[in-house]
C-alpha positions, 0 to 999 in steps of 0.5 A: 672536690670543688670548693664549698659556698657555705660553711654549712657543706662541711656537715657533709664530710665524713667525721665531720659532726654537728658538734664540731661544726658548731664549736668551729663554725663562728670562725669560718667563712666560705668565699669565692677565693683564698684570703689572708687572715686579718690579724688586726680583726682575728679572734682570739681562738683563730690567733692562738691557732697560728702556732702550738706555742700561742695561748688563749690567754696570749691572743686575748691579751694581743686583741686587747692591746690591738683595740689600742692600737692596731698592727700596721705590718705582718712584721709588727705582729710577728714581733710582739713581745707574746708572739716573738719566736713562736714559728708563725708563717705569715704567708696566710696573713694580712693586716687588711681585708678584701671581704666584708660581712654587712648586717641590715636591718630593713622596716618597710610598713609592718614588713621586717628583714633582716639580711647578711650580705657578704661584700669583696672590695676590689680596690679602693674605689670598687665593691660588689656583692659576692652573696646576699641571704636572709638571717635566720 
């Protein structure tokens, strides 16, 4: 009963099978506290999951017109002509985001890494790293 450090815990819990982890896991994240889903950087699949009602055809077209023109308000998205009605809380949600994942790529003489650090932004003029591990 603790929250978890890694997606990868949930392999722990009971019905929880590696098939399922590996549909769902592109689309979680594990971090230090609860954060808003950025509507303007969601996926397809985590939009259409804000209400029974949304398609995956719907939210596909809502990124579209998205990477045109990104929501600047909840209200804004909440009104779109795909979404309009269709009983979404945006309670969870945000037009902005607070963590960050940064991919590097490091050469050093023959020596090669390459790391994913995940980043939190505590306001605009300071970021720190929450965790940094090599990619595999």
């Amino acid at each position: 009963n603790q929250a978890m450090s890694h997606i990868s815990e949930l392999r722990l819990v009971k019905g929880f099978t590696q098939e399922i982890y590996d549909i769902v896991s592109p689309y979680l994240t594990a971090l230090p506290s609860t954060t808003a889903i950025n509507i303007n950087t969601a996926q397809d699949v985590v939009i259409a999951s804000l209400s029974p009602e949304i398609s995956i055809d719907s939210a596909q077209s809502i990124i579209d017109e998205r990477d045109e023109d990104e929501f600047n308000s909840l209200q804004e998205f909440i009104i779109h002509p795909l979404l309009r009605e269709k009983g979404i809380n945006t309670q969870a949600l945000s037009v902005q985001s607070s963590y960050f994942n940064l991919k590097s790529n490091v050469k050093i003489g023959n020596s090669f890494i390459r790391t994913i650090s995940t980043l939190h932004r505590i306001d605009k003029n300071n970021i720190s790293v929450i965790a940094r591990t090599p990619e595999i």
